[in-house]
Backbone as a printed PyTorch tensor [residue, N CA C, xyz], in Angstrom:
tensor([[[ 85.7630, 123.7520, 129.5330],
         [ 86.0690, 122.6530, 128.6480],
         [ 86.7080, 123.2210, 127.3840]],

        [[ 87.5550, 122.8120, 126.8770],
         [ 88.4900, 123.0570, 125.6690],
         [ 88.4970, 121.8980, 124.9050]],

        [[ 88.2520, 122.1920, 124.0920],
         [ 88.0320, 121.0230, 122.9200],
         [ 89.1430, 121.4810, 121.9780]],

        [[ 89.9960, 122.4630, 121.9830],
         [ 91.3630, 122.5480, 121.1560],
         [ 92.3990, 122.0660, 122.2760]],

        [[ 92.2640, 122.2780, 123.3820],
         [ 93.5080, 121.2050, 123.9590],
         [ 93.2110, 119.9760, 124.3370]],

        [[ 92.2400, 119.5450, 124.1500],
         [ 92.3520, 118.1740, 124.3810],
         [ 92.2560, 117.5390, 123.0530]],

        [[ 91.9520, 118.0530, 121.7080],
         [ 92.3950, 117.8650, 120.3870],
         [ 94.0320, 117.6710, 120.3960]],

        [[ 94.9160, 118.7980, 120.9680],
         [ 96.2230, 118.8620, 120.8500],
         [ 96.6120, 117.2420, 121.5300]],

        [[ 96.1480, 117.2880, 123.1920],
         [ 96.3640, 116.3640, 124.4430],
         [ 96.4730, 115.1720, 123.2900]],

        [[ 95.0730, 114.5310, 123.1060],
         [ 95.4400, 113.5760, 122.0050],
         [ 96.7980, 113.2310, 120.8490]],

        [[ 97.1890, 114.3960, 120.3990],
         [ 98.3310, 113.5950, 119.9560],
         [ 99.5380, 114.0870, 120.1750]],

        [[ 99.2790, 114.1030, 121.6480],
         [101.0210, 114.2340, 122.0080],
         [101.3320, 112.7050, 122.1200]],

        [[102.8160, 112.7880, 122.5030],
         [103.4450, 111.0790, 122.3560],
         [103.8760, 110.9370, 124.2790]],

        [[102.8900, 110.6420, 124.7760],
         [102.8090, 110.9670, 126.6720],
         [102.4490, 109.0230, 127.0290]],

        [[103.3280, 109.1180, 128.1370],
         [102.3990, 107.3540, 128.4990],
         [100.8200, 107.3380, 128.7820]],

        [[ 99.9910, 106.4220, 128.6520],
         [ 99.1420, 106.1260, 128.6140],
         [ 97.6580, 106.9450, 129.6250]],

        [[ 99.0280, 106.5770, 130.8750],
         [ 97.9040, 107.0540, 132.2280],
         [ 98.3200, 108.6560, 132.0910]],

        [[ 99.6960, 109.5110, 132.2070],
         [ 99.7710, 110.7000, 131.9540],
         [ 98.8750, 111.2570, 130.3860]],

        [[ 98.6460, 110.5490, 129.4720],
         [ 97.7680, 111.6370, 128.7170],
         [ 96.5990, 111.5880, 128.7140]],

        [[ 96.1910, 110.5120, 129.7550],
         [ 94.5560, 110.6960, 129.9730],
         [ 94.4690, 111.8230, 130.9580]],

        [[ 95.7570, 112.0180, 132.1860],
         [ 95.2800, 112.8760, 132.8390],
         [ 95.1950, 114.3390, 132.1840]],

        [[ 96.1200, 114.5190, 131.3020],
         [ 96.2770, 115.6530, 130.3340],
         [ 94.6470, 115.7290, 130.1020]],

        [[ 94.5180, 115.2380, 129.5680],
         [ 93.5930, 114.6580, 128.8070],
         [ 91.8240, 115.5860, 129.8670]],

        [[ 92.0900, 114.7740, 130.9010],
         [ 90.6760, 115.3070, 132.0760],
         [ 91.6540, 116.3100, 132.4450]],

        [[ 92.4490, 116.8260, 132.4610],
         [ 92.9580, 118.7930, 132.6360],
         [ 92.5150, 119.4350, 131.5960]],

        [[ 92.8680, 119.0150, 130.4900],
         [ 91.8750, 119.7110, 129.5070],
         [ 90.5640, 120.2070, 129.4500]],

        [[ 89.9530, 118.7990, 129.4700],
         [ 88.3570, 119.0610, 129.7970],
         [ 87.9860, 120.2780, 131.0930]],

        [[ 88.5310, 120.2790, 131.8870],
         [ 88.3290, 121.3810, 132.9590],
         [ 88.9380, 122.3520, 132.5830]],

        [[ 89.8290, 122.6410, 131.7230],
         [ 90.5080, 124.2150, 131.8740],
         [ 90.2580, 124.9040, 130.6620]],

        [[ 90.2400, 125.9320, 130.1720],
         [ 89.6090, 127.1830, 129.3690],
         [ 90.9550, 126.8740, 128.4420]],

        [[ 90.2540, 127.5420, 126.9140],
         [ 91.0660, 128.0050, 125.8360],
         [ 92.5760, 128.3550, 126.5170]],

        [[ 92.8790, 128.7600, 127.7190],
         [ 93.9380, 129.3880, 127.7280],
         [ 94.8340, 128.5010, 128.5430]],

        [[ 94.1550, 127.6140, 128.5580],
         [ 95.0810, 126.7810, 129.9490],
         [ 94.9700, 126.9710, 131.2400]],

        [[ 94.0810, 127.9750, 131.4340],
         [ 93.8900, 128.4300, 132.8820],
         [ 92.6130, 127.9320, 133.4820]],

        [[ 92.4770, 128.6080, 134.4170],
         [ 91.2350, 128.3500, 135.2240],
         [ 90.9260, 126.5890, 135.2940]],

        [[ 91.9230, 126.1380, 136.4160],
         [ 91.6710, 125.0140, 136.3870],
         [ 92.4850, 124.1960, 137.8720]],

        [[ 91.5020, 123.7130, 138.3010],
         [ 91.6410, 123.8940, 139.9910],
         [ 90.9960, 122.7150, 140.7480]],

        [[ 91.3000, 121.4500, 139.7930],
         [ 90.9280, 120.6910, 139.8840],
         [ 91.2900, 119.9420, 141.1520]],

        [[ 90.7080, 119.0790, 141.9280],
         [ 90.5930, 118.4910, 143.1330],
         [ 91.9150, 117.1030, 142.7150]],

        [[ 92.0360, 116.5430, 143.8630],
         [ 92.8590, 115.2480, 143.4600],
         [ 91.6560, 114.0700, 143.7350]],

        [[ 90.4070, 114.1720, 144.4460],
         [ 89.3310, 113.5090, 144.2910],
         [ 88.8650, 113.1380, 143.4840]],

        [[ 88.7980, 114.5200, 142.4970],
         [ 88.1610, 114.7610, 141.2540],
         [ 88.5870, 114.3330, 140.1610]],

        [[ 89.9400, 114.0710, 140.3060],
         [ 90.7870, 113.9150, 139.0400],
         [ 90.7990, 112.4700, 139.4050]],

        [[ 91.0600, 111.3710, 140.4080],
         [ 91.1210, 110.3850, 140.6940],
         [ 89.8070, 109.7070, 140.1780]],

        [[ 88.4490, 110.0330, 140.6620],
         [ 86.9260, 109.5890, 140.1920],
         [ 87.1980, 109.3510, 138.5520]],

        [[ 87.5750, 111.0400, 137.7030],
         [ 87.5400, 110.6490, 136.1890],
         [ 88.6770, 109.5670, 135.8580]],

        [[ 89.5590, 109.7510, 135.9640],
         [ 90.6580, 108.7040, 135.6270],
         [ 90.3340, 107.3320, 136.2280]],

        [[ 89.3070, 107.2770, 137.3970],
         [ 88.7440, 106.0240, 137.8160],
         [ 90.5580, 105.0940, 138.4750]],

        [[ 91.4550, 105.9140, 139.5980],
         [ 92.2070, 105.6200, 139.6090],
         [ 92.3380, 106.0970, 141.2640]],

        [[ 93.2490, 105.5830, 141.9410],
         [ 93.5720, 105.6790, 143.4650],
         [ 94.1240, 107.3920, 143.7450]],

        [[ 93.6740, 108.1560, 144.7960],
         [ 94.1730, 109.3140, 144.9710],
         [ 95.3450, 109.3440, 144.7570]],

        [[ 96.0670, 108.3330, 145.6140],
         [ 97.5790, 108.3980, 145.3860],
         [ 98.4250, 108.4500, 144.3390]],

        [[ 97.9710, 107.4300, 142.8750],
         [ 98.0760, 107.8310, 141.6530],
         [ 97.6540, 108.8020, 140.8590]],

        [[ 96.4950, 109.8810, 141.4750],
         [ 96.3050, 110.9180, 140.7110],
         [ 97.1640, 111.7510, 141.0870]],

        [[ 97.8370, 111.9480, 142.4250],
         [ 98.6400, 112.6580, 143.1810],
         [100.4340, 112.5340, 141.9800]],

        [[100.7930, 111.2740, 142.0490],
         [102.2900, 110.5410, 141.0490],
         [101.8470, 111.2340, 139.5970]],

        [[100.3610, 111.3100, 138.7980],
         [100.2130, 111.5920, 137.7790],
         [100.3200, 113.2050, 137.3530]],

        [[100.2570, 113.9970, 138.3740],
         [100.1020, 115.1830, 138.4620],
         [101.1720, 115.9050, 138.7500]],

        [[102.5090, 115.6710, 139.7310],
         [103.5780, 115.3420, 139.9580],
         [104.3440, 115.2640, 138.5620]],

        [[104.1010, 113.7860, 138.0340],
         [104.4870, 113.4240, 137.1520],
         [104.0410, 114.7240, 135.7760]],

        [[103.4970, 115.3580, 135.8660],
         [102.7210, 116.2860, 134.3080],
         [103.9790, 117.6740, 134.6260]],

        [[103.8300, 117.8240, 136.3300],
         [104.5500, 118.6550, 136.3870],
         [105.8430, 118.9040, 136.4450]],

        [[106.7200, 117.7390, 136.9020],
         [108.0620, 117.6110, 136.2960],
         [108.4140, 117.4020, 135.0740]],

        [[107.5970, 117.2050, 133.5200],
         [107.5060, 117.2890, 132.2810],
         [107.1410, 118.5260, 132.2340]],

        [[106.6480, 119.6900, 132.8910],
         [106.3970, 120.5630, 132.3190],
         [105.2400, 121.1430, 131.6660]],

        [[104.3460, 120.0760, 131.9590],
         [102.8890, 120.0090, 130.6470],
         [102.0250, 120.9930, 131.5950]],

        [[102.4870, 120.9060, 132.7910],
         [101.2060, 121.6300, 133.5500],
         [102.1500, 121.9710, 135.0180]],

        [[101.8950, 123.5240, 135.0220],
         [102.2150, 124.2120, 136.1440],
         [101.0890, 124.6430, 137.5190]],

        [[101.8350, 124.6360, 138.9340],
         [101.1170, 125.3650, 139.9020],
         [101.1660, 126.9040, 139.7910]],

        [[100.0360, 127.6810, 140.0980],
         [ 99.9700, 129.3940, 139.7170],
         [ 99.3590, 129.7410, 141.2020]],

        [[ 98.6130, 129.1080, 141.4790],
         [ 97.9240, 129.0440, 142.9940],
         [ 97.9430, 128.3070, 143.9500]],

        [[ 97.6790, 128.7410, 145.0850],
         [ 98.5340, 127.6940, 146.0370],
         [ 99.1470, 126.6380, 146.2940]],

        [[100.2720, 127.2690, 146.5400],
         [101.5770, 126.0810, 145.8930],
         [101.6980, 124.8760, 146.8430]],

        [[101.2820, 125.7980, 148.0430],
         [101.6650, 124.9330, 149.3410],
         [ 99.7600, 124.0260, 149.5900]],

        [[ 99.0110, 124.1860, 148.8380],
         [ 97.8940, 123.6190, 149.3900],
         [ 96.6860, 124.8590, 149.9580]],

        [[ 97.1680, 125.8060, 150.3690],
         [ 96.5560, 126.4240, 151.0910],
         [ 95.9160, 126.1430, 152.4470]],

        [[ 94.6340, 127.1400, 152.4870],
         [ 93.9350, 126.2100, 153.8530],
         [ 93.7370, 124.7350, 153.1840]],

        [[ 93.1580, 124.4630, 154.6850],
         [ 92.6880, 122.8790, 154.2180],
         [ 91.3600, 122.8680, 153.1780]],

        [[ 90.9780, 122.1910, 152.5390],
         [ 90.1790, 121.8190, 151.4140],
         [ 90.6640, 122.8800, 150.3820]],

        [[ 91.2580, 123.3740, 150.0230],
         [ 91.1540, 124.1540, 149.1770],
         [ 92.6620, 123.5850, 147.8120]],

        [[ 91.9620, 124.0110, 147.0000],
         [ 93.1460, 122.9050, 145.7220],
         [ 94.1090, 123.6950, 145.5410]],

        [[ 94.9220, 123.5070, 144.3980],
         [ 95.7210, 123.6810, 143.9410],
         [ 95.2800, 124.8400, 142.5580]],

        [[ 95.5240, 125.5560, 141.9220],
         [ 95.1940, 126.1570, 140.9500],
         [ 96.7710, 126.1370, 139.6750]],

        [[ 96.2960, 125.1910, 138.6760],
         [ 96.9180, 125.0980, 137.8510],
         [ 96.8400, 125.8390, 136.3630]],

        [[ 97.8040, 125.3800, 135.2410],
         [ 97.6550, 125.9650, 134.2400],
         [ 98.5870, 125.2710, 133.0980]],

        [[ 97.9040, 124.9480, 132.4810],
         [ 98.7060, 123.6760, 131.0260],
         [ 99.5600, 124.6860, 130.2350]],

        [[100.6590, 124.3060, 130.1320],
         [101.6900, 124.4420, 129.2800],
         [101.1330, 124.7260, 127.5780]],

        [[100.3980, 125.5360, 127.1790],
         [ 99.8200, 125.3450, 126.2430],
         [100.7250, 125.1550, 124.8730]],

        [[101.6400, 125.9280, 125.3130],
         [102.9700, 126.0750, 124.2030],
         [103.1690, 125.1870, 124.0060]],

        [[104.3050, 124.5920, 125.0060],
         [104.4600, 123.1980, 124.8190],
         [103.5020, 122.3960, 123.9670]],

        [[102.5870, 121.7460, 124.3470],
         [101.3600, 121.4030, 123.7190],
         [101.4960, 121.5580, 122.6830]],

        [[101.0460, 122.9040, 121.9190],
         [100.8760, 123.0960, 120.9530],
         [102.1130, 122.5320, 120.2700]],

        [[103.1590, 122.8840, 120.3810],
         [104.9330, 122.2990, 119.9730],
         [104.6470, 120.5060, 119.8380]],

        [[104.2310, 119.9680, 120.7800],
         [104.4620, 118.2860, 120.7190],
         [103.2000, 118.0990, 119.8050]],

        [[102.3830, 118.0770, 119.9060],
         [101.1610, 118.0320, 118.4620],
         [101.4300, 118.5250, 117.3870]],

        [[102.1280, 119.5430, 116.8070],
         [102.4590, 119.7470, 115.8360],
         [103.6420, 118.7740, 115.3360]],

        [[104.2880, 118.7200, 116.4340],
         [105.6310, 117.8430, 115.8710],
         [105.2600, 116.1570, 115.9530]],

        [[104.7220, 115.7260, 116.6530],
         [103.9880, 114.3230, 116.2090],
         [103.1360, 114.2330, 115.1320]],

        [[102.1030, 115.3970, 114.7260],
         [101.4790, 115.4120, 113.4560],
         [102.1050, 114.9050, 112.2990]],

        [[103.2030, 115.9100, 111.9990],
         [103.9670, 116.1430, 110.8520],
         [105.0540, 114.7020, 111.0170]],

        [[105.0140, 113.7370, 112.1780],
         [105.6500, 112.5430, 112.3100],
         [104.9240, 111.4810, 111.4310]],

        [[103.7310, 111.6720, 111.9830],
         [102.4120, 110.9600, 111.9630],
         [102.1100, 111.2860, 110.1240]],

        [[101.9060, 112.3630, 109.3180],
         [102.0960, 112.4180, 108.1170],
         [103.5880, 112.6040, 107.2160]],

        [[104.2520, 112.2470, 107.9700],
         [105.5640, 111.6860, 106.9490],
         [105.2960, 110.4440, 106.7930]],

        [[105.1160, 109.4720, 108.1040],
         [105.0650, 108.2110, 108.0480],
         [103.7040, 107.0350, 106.9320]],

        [[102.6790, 108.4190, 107.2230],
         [101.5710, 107.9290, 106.1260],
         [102.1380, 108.3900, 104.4080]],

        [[103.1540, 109.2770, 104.1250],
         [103.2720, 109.7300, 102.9930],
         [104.5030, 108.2490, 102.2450]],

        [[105.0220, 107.8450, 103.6240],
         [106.4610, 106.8030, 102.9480],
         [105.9780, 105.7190, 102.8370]],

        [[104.9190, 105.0570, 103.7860],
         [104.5180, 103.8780, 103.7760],
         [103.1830, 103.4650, 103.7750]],

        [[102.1190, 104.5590, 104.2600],
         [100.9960, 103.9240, 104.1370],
         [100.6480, 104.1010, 103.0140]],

        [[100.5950, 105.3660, 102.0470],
         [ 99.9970, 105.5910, 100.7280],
         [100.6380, 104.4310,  99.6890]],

        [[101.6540, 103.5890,  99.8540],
         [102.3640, 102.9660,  99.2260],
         [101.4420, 101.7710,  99.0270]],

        [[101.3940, 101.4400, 100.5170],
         [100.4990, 100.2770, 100.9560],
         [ 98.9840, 100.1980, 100.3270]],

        [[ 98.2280, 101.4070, 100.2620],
         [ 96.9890, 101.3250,  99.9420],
         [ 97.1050, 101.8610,  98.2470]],

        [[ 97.6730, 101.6710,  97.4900],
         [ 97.8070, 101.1070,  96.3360],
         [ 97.9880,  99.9690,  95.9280]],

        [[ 98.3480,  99.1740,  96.4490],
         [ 98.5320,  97.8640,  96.7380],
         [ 97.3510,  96.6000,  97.0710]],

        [[ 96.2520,  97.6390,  98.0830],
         [ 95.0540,  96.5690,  98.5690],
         [ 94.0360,  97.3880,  97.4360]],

        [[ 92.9810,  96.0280,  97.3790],
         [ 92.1420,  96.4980,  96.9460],
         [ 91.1170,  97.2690,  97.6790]],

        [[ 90.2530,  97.4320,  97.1100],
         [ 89.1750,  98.8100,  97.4590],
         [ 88.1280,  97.7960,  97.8210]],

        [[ 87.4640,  97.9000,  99.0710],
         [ 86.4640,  96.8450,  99.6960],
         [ 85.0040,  97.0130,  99.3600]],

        [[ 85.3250,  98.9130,  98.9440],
         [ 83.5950,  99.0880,  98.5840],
         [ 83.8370,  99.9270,  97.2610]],

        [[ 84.6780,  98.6680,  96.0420],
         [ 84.4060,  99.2190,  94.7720],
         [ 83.5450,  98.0870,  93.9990]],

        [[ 83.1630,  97.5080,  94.8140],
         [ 81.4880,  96.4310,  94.8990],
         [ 80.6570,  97.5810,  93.9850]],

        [[ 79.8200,  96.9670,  92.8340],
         [ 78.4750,  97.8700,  92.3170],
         [ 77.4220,  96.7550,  93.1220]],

        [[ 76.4160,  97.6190,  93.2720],
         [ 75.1180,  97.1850,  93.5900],
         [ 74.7740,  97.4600,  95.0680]],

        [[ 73.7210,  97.3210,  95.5570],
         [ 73.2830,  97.5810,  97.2200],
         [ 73.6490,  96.2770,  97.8430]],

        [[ 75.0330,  96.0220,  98.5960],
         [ 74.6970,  95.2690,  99.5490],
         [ 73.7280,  94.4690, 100.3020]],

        [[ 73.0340,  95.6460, 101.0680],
         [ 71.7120,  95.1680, 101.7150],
         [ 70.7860,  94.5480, 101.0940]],

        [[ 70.4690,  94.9370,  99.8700],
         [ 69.4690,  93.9380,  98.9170],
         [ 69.7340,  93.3300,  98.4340]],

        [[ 71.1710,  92.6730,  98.2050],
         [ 71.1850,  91.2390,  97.7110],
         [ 70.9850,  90.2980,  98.1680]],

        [[ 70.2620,  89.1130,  97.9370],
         [ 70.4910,  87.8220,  98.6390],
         [ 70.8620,  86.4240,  97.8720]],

        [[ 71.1370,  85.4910,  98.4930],
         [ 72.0430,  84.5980,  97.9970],
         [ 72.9270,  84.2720,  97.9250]],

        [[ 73.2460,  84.0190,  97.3790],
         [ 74.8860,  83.6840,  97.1900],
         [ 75.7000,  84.6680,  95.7970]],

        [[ 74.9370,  85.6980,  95.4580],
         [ 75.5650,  86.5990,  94.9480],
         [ 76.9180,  87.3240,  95.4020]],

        [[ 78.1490,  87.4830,  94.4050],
         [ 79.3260,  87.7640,  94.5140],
         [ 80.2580,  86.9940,  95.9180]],

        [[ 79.5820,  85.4700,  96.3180],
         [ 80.2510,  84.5090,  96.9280],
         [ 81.6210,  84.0470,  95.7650]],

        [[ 82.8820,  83.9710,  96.3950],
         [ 84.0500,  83.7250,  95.5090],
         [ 84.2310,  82.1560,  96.4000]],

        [[ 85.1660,  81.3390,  95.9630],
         [ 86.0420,  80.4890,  96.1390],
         [ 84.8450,  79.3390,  96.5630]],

        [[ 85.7690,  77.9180,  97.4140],
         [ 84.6990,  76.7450,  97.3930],
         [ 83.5550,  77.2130,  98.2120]],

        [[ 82.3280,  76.6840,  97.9090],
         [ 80.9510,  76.4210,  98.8370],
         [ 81.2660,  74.9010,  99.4490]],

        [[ 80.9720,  75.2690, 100.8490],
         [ 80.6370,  74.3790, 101.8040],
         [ 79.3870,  73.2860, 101.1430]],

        [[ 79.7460,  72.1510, 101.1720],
         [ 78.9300,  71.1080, 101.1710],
         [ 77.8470,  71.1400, 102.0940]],

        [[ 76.5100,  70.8720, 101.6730],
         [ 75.4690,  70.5130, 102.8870],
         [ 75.5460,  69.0840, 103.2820]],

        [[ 74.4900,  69.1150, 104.2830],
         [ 74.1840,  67.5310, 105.1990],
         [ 73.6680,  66.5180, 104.1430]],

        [[ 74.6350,  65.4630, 103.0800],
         [ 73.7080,  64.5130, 102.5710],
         [ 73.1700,  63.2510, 103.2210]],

        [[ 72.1440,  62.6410, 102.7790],
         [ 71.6710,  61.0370, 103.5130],
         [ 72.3560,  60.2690, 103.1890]],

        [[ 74.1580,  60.4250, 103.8050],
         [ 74.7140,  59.2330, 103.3610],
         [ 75.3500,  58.7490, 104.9370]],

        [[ 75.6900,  58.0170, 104.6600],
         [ 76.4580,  56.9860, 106.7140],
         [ 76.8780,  57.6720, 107.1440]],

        [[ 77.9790,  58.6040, 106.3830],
         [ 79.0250,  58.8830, 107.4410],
         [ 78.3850,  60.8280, 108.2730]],

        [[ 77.3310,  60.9580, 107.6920],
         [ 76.6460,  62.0710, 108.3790],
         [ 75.8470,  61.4780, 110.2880]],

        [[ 75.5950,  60.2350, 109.7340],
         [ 75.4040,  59.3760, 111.0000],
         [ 73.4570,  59.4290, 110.9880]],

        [[ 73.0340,  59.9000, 109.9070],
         [ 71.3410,  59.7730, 109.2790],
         [ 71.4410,  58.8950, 109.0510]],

        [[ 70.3900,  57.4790, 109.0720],
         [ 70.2780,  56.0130, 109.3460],
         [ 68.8980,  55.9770, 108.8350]],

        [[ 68.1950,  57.1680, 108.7620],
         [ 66.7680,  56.7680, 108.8540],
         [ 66.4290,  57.4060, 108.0010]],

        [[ 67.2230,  58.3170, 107.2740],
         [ 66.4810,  58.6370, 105.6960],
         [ 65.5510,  60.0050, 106.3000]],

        [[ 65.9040,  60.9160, 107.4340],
         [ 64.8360,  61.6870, 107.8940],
         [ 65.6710,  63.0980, 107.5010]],

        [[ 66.8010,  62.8800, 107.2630],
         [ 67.3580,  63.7530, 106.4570],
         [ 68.0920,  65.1220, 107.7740]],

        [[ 67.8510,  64.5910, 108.8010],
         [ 68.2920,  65.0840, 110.0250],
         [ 69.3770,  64.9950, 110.7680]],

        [[ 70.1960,  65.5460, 111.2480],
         [ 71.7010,  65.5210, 111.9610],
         [ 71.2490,  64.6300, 113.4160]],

        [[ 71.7560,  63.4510, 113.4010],
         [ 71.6300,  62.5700, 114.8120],
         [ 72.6910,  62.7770, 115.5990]],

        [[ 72.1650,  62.2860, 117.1020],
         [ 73.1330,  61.7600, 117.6390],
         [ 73.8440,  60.1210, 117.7170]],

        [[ 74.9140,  60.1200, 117.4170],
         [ 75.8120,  59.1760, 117.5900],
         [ 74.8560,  57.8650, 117.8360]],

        [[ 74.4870,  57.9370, 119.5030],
         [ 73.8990,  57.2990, 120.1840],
         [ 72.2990,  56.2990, 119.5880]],

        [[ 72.2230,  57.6490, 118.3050],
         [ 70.5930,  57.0820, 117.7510],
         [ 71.2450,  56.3120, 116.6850]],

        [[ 72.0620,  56.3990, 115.9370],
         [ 72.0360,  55.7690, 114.8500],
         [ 72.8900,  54.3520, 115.0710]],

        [[ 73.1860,  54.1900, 116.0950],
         [ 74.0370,  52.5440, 116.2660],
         [ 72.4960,  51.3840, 116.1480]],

        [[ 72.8060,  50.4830, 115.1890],
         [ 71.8030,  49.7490, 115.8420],
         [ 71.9240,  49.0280, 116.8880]],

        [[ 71.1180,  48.3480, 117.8940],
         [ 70.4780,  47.7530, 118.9420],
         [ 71.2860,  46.0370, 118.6780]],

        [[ 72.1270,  45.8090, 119.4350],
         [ 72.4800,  44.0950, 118.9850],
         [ 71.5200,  43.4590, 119.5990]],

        [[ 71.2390,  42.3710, 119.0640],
         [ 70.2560,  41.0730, 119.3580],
         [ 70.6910,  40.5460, 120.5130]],

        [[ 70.2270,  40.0860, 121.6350],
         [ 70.8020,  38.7740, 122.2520],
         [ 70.5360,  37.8210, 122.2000]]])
């Protein structure tokens, strides 16, 4: 398990289903990109996806380049996988260069923006222990009064139904 390439995996700019698989190659393969020999069973179960699409996704990593065959190219005997190895370079190259995308774009427009909003927790006092209607802004909702058009008839100061408050005609 590598927790620096799947740090990187995360912010490359990959479609959705290819950087999750990045993503579970990571988790199986070492600091170096190697040692990683993952099943198409295996990779299908985590991605929670049809063999056949783990097969297009893997395919797919390897005509991008993100991840090469080192061991049997052809399959080998039967049951036996494939032995791969992540492009770490690469990697490292598309995370750095989406980073530095990713903080230009917060330096032109988001810092701009959050001068602009206010601050949600420049509130004094404990939240949790206030009660009431402390630091409530703008109109308060009216309550239920004993007047007709609430449809209370009987002065019980209670929300009726329709049905109770008609009176009864005489015959």
């Amino acid at each position: 398990m590598s927790i620096a390439l799947m740090t990187m995996a995360w912010q490359t700019v990959l479609p959705l289903n290819q950087k999750a698989a990045l993503l579970a190659l990571s988790d199986w393969a070492n600091d170096e990109g190697s040692s990683l020999h993952p099943s198409i069973y295996a990779l299908s179960e985590r991605l929670t996806c049809s063999e056949r699409t783990a097969q297009r996704l893997m395919r797919d990593l390897e005509d991008g380049q993100w991840i090469a065959v080192v061991g049997n190219h052809n399959g080998g005997r039967p049951g036996a996988t494939r032995n791969y190895r992540i492009n770490v370079r690469k990697l490292r190259e598309e995370a750095f260069r989406e980073e530095e995308r990713r903080a230009e774009y917060r330096r032109q427009y988001r810092h701009t923006n959050m001068d602009n909003t206010p601050d949600p927790f420049a509130q004094t006092g404990d939240k949790l222990s206030m009660t009431g209607d402390t630091g409530v802004t703008g109109d308060k909702l009216t309550g239920v009064t004993n007047q007709v058009e609430t449809g209370d008839k009987t002065g019980s100061r209670r929300v009726t139904n329709q049905a109770e408050t008609v009176t009864p005609v005489s015959p």
